[in-house]
N, C-alpha and C positions, 0 to 999 in steps of 0.2 A: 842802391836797392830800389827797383820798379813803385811805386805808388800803387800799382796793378794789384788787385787780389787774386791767386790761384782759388776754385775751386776744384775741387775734386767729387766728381758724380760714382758710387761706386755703390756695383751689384754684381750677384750673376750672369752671365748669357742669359738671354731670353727669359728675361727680367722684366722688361717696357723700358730700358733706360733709354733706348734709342726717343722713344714718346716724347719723354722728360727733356731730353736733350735739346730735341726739336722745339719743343713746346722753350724752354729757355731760351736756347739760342737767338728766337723772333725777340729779346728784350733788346732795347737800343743800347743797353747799359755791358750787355754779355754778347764775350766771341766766343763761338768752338767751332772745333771740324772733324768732321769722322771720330775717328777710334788713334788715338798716338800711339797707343804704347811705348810714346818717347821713354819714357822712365823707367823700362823695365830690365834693359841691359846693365844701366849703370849698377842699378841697386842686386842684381846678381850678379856684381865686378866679384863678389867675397864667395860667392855660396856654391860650394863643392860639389852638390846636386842639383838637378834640373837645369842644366844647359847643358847640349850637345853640340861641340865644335871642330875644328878642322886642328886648334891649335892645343887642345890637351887642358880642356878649359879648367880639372881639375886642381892642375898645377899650377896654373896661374892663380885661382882664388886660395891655394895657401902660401905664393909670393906675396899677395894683396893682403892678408892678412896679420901678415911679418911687419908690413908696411905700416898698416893703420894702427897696429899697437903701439909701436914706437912715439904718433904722435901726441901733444897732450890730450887730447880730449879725446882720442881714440875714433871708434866706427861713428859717434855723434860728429864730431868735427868735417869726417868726410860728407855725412848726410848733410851737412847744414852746408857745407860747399855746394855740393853737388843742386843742391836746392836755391843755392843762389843763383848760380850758372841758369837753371831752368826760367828763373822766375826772369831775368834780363830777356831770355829766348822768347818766353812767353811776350814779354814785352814788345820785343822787337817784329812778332808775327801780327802783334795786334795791338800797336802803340796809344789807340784812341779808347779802346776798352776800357769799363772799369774793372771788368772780371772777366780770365780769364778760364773758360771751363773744359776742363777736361775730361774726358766719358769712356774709360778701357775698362771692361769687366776684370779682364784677369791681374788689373790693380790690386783684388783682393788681397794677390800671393806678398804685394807689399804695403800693405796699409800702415802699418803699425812704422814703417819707413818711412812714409811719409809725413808722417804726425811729426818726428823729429826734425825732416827735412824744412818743413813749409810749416815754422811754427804762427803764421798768418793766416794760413788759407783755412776756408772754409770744408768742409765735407758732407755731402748729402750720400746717406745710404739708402738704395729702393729695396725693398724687398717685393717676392709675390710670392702665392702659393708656393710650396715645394715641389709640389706633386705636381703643379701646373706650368714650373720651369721644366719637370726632367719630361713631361707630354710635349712640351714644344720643340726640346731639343731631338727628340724622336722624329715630330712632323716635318721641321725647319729642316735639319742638316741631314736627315735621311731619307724621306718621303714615307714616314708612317712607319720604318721596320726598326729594328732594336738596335741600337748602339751608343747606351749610357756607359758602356765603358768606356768608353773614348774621350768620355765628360768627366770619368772620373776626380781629378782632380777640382773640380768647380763645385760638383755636388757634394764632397765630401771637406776638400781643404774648404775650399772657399768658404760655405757652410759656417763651417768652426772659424774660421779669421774672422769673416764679417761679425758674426755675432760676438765674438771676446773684442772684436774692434769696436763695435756700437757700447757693448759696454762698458769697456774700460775706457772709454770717450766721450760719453756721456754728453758732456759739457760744450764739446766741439762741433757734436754729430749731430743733425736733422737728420732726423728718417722719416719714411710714408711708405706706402705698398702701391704699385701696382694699380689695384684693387680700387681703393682710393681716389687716385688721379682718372679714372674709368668715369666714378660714379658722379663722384664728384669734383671736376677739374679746376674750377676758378678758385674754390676755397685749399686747396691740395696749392697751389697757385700762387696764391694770397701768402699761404704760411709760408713758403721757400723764400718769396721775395720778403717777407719780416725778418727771416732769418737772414737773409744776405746784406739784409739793411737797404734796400732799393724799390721804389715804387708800382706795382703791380700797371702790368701794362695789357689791357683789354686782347689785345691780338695773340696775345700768347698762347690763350686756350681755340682760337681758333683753325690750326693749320696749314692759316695760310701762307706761312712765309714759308723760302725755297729750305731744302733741303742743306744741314751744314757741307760745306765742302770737305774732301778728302775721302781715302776710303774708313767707311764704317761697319754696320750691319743693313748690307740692300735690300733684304727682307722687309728689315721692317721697314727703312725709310718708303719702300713702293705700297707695306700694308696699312700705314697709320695717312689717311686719306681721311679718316673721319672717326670719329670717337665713337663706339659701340660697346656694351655690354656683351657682346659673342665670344670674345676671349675666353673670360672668366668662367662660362662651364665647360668649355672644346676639349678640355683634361678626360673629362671623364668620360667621354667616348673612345679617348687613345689609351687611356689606361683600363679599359673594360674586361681584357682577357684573363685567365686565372693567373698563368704567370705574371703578367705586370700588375696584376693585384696584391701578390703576394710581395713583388720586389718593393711595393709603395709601402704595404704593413710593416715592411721590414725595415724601409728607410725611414721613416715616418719610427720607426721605436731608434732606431740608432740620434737621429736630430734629438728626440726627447722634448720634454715639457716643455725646461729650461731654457734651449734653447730657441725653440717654438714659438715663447711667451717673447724671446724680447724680436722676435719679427712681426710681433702680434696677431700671435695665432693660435690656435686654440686644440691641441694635441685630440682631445675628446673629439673635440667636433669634426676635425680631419678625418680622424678615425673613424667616425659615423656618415660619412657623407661614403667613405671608401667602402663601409660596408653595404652601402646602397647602391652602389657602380648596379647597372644594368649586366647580365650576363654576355657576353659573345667571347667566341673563339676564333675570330680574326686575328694572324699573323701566329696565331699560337704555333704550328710546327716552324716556322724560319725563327719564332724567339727563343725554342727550346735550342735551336742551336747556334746562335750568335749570343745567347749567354752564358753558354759554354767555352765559345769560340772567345767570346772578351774575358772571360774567368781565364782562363791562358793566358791571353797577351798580358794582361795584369801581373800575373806571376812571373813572366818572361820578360818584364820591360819592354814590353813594344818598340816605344818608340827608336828606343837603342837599337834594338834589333834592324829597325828598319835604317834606322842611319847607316848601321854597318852594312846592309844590304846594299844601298846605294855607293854609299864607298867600294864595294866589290866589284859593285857594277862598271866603277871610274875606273880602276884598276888601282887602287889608291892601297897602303898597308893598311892592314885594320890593326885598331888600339883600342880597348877597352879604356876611357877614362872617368868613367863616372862611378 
């Protein structure tokens, strides 16, 4: 077993993890690169839903789970293999490291995996506004027009994992916001590296080092050039219009206090800062019907849908496996 410690960096999309990441990475102590999502195949080797594949992936994860019953210690046994396998890789990619850091958002879907896998490693969860991830996922992968369905699974799974993850892990977990690391970067800074157990290194908070290798989010690595306060209100000019007012009151009651409180945040005050949004009716007739238009694909499974499409395309038979 590697000496190396895994860390694991985990938030939403368009979160700031890319910031954080960056911001670590410049430590002499800490390797990462881009976005792995190494981890994410393995750990849905069992899970009947949510992969779409060539080979009937349904099937095989109820072979795999014939499999992992039988052994003694069951789906913990394979996670803590599987975890050992990783942590040698990690090793092997970055021998000199003390801490290996890893940074994929859609970790969320396996956090609770990893806690049994990688009973060593560390985990830092970001949080930011809510209302100010689902405005960026608007600006960023759309250029301003509506397609939070597409997100759906982040805004909503994600959402609920990370929060029943921060709490039911307490002990394991650092968090900070966003928000935070903005305002105040060295001490945001300070705390990570107390909790990693590693010396605060001056350059961290200043940007200068290169960007980590591999692919990530090139958004942000080309946006985070200099620390600014402009993020933190850009929400609220993207969410101004009546419809994306109403869909924020609405997500904003579905998140709830509860959850709210442990990203630390403050259900009341959200809700009053949204009832102060400025008026405009920008994008309002393209949002009345792309949130129709994603209310559909949600119903229909999309994504499936479009897999099959493409398979038709191939000339391939089509198989419903999910």
């Amino acid at each position: 077993m590697s000496a190396q410690t895994p860390v694991f960096l985990l938030s939403l999309p368009r979160a700031g993890s890319t910031l954080l990441q960056r911001m670590l990475g410049s430590h002499p102590d800490i390797y990462t690169r881009g976005e792995g999502h190494f981890l994410l195949p393995f750990f849905y080797a069992g899970r009947a839903k949510g992969v779409y594949a060539d080979y009937g992936h349904k099937v095989v994860a109820g072979e795999f789970k014939q499999f992992v019953d039988q052994l003694p210690d069951g789906e913990d046994q394979v996670h803590r293999a599987m975890g050992a396998m990783a942590e040698d890789l990690f090793a092997a990619a970055a021998p000199d490291a003390r801490f290996y850091l890893d940074k994929t958002p859609r970790y969320h879907l396996i956090a609770e995996d990893l806690v049994t896998a990688f009973p060593d490693a560390r985990f830092i969860v970001q949080w930011r506004n809510p209302l100010a991830v689902a405005a960026s996922m608007i600006e960023t992968f759309k250029g301003g027009r509506w397609n939070l369905h597409e997100h759906h699974v982040d805004l909503y799974q994600g959402v609920d994992k990370l929060c029943a993850f921060a709490r039911d892990h307490a002990e394991r977990v650092h968090t900070l916001s966003y928000e935070s690391l903005l305002e105040s970067p060295e001490q945001s800074l300070r705390d990570v590296c107390a909790y990693l157990g590693c010396n605060y290194s001056d350059e961290m908070a200043t940007l200068s080092a290169t960007p980590p290798e591999g692919r990530g989010d090139p958004t942000g690595v080309h946006r985070y050039q200099d620390l600014n306060r402009e993020p933190l209100e850009k929400w609220k000019g993207v969410m101004s219009n009546p419809l994306r007012r109403k869909w924020c009151a609405r997500y904003l009651d579905w998140i709830g206090e509860e959850r709210l409180a442990i990203q630390g945040y403050s259900l009341s005050v959200l809700q009053a800062e949204l009832s102060n949004l400025p008026g405009s009716f920008q994008h309002l007739g393209s949002d009345y019907w792309e949130m129709l238009l994603g209310h559909g694909k949600l119903m229909f499974n999309w994504p499936m849908l479009v897999d099959q499409r493409r398979r038709k395309k191939c000339g391939e038979t089509l198989t419903w496996y999910a």
